[in-house]
PDBQT receptor file of N, H, CA, C and O in Angstrom, charges set to zero:
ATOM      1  N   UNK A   1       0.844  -1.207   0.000  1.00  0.00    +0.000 N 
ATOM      2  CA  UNK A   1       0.000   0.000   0.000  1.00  0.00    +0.000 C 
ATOM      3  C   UNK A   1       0.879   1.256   0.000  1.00  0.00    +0.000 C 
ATOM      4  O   UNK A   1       1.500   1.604   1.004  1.00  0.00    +0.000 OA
ATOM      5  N   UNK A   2       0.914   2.058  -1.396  1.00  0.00    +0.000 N 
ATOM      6  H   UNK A   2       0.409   1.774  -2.212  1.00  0.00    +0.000 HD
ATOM      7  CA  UNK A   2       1.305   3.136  -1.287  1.00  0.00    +0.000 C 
ATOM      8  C   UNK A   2       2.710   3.332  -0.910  1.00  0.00    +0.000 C 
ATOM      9  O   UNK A   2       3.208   4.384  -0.509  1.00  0.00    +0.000 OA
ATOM     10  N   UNK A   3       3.656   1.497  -1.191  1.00  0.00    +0.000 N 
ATOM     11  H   UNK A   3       3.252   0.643  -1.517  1.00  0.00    +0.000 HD
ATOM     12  CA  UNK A   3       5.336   1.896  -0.587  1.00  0.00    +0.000 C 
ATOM     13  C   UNK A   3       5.673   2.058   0.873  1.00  0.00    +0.000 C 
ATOM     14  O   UNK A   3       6.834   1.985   1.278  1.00  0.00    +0.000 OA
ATOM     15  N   UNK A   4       4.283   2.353   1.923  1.00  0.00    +0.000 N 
ATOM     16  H   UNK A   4       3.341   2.412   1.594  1.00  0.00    +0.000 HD
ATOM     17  CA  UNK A   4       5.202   1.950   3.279  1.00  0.00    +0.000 C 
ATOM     18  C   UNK A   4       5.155   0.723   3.525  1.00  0.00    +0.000 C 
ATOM     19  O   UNK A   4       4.403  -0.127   3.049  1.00  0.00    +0.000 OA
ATOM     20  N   UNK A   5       6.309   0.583   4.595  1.00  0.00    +0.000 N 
ATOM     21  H   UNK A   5       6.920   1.274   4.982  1.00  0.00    +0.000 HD
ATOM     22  CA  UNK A   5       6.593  -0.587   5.327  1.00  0.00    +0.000 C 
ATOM     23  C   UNK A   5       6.200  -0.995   6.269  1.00  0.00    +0.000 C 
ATOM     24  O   UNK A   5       5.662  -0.021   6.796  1.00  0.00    +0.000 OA
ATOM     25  N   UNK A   6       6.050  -2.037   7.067  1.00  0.00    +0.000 N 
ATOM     26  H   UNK A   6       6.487  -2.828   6.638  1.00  0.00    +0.000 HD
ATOM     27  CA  UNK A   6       5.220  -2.296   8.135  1.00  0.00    +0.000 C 
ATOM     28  C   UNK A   6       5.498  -1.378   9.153  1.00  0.00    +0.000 C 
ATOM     29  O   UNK A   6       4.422  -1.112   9.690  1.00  0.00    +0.000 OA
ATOM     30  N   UNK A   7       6.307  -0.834   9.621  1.00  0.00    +0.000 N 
ATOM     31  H   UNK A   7       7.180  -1.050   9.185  1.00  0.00    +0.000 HD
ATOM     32  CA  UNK A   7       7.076  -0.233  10.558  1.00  0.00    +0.000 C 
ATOM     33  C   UNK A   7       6.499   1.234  10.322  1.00  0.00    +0.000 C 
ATOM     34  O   UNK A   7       6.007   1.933  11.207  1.00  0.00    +0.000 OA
ATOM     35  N   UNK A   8       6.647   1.595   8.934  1.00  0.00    +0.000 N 
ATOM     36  H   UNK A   8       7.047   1.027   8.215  1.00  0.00    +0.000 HD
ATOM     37  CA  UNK A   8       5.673   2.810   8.872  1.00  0.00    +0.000 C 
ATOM     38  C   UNK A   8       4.073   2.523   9.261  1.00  0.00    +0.000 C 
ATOM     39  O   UNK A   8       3.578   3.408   9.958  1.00  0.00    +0.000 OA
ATOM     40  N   UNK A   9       3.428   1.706   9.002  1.00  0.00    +0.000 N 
ATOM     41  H   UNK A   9       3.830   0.987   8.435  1.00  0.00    +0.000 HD
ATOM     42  CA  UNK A   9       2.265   1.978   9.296  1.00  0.00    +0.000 C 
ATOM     43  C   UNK A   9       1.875   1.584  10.465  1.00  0.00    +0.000 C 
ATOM     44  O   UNK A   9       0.796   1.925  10.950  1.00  0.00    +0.000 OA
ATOM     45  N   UNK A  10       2.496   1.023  10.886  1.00  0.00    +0.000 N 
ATOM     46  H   UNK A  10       3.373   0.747  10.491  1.00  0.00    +0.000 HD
ATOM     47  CA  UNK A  10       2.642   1.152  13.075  1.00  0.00    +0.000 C 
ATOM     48  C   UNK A  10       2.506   2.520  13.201  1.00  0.00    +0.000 C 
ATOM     49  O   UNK A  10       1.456   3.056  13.554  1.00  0.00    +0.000 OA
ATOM     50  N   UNK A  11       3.740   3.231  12.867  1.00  0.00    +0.000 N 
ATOM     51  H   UNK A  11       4.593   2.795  12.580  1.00  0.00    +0.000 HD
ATOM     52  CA  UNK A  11       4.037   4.153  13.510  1.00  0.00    +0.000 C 
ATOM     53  C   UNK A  11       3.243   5.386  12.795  1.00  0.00    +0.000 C 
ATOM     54  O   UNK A  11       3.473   6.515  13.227  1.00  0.00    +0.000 OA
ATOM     55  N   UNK A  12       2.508   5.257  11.940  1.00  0.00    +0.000 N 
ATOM     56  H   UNK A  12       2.320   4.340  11.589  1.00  0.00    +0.000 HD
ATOM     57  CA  UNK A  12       1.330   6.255  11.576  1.00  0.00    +0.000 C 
ATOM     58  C   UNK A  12      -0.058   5.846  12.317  1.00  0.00    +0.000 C 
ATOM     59  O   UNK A  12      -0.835   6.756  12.604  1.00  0.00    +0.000 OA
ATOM     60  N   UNK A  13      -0.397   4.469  12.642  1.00  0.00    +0.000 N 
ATOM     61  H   UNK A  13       0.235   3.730  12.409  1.00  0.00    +0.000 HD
ATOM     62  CA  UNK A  13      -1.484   4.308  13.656  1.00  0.00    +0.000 C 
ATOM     63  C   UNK A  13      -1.156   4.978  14.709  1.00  0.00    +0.000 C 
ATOM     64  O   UNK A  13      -1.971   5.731  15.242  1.00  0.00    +0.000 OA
ATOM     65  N   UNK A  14      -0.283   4.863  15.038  1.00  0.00    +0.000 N 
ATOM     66  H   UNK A  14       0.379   4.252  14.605  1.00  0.00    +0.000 HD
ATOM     67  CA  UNK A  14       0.109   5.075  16.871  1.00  0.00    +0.000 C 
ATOM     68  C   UNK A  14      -0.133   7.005  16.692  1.00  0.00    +0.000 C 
ATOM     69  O   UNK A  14      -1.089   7.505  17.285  1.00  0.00    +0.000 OA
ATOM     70  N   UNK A  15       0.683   7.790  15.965  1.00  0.00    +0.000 N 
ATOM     71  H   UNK A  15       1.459   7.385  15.483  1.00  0.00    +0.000 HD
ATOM     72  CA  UNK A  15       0.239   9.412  15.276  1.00  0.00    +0.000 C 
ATOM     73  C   UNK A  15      -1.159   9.232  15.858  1.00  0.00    +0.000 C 
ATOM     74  O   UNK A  15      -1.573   9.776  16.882  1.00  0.00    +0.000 OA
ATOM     75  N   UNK A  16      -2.043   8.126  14.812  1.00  0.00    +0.000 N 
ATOM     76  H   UNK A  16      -1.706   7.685  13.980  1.00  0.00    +0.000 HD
ATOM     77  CA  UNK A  16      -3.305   8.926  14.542  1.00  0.00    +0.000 C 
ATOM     78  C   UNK A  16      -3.909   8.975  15.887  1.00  0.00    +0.000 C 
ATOM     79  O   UNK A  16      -4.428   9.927  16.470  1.00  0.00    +0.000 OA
ATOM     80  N   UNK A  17      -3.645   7.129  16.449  1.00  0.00    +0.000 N 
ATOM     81  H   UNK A  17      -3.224   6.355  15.976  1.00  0.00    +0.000 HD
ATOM     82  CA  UNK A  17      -4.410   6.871  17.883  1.00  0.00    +0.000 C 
ATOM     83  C   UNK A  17      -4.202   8.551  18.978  1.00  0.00    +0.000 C 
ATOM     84  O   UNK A  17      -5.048   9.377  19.321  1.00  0.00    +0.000 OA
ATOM     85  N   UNK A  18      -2.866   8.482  19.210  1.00  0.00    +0.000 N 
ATOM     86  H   UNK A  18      -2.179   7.811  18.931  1.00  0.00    +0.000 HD
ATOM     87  CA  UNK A  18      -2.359   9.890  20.169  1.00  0.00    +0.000 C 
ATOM     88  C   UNK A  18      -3.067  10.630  19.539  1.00  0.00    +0.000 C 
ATOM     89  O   UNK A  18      -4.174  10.561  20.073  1.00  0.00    +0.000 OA
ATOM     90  N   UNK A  19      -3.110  11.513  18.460  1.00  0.00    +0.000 N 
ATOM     91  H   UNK A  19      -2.211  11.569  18.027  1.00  0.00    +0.000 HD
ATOM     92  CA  UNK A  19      -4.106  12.472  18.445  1.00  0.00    +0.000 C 
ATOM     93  C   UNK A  19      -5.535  12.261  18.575  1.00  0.00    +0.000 C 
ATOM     94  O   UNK A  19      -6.153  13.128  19.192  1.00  0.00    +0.000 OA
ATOM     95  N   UNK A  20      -6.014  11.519  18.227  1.00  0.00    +0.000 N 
ATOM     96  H   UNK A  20      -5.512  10.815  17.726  1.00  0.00    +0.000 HD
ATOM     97  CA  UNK A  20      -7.345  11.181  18.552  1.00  0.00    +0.000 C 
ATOM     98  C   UNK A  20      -7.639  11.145  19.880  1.00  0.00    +0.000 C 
ATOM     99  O   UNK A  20      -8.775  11.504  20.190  1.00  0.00    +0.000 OA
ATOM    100  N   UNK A  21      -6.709  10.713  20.954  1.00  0.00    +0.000 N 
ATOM    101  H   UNK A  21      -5.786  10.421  20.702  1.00  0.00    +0.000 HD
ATOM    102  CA  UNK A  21      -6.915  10.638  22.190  1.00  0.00    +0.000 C 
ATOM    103  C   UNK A  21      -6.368  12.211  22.856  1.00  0.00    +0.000 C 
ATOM    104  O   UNK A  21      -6.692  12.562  23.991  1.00  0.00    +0.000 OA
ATOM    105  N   UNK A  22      -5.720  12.842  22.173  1.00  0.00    +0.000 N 
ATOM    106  H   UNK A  22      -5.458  12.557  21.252  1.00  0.00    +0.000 HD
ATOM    107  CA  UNK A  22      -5.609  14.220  22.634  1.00  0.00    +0.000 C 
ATOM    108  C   UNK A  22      -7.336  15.116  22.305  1.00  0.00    +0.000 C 
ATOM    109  O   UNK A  22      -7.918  15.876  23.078  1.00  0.00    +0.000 OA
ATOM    110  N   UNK A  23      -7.670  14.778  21.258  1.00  0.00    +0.000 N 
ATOM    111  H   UNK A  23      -7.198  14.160  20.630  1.00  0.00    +0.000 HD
ATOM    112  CA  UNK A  23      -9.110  15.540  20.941  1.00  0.00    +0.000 C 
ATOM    113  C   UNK A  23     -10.172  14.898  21.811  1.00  0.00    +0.000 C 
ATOM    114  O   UNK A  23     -11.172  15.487  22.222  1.00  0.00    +0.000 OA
ATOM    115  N   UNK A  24      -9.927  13.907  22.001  1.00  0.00    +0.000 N 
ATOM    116  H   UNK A  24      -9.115  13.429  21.668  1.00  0.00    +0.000 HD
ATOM    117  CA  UNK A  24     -11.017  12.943  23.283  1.00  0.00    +0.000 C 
ATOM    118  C   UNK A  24     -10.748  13.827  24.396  1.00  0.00    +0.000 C 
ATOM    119  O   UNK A  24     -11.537  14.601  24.938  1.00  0.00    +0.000 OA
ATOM    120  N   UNK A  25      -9.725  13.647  24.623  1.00  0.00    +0.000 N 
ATOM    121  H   UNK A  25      -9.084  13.019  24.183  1.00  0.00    +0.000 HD
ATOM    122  CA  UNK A  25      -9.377  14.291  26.363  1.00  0.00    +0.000 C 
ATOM    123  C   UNK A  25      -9.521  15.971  26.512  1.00  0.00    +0.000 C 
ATOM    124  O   UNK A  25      -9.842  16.617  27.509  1.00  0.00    +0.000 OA
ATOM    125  N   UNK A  26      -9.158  16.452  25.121  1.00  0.00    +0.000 N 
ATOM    126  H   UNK A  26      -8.897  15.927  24.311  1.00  0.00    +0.000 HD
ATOM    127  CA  UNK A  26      -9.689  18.216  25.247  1.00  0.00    +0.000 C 
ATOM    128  C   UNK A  26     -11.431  18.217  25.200  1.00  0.00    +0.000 C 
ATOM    129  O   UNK A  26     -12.150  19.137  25.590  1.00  0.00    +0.000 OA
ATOM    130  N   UNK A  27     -11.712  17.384  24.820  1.00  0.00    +0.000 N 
ATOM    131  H   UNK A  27     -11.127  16.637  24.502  1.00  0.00    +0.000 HD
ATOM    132  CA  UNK A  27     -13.214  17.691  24.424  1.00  0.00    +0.000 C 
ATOM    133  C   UNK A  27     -13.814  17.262  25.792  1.00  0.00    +0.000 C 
ATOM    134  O   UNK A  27     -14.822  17.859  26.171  1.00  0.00    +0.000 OA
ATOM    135  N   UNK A  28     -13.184  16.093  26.714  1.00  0.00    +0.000 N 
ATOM    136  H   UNK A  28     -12.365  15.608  26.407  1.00  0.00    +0.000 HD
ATOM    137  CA  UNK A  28     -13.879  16.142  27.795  1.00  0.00    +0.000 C 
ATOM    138  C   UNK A  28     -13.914  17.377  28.900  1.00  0.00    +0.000 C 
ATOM    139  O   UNK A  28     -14.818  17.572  29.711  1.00  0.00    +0.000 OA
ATOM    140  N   UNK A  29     -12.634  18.212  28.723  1.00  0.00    +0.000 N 
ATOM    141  H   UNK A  29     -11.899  18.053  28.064  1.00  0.00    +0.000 HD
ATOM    142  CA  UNK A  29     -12.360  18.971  29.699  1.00  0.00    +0.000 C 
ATOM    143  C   UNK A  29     -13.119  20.235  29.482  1.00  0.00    +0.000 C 
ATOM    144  O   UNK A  29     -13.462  20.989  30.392  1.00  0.00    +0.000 OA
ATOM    145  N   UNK A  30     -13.348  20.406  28.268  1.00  0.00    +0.000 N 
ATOM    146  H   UNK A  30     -13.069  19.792  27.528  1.00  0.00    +0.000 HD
ATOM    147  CA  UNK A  30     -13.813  21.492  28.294  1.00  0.00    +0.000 C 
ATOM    148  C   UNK A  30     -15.648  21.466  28.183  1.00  0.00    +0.000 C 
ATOM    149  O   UNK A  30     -16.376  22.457  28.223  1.00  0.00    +0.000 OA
ATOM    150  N   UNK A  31     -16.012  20.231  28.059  1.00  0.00    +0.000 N 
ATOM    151  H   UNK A  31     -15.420  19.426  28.027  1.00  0.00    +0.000 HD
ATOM    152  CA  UNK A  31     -17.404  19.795  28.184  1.00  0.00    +0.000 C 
ATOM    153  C   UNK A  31     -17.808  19.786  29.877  1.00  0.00    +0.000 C 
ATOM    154  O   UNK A  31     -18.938  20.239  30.062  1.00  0.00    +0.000 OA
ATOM    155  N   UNK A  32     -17.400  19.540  30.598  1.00  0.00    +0.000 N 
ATOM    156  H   UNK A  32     -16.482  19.172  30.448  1.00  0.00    +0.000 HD
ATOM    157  CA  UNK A  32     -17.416  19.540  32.080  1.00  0.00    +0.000 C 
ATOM    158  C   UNK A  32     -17.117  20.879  32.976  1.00  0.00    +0.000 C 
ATOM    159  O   UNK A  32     -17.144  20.818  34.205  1.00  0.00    +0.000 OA
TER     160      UNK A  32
C-alpha cells in the first residue's frame, strides 16, 4: 500500500491513535 513498510504503518497508527486521544481528552475537559 502506497510503498510503506510495516514499521511505517505502526508508527502512523500510533500518530493517529495519540491524536485522537488528545481531541477525546480536550473535548472532555472542556465539556465539564
Amino acid at each position: 500500500m502506497f510503498g510503506f513498510t510495516m514499521g511505517d504503518w505502526i508508527f502512523i497508527a500510533g500518530v493517529m491513535i495519540v491524536i485522537v486521544v488528545c481531541v477525546a481528552a480536550s473535548d472532555l475537559r472542556m465539556k465539564k
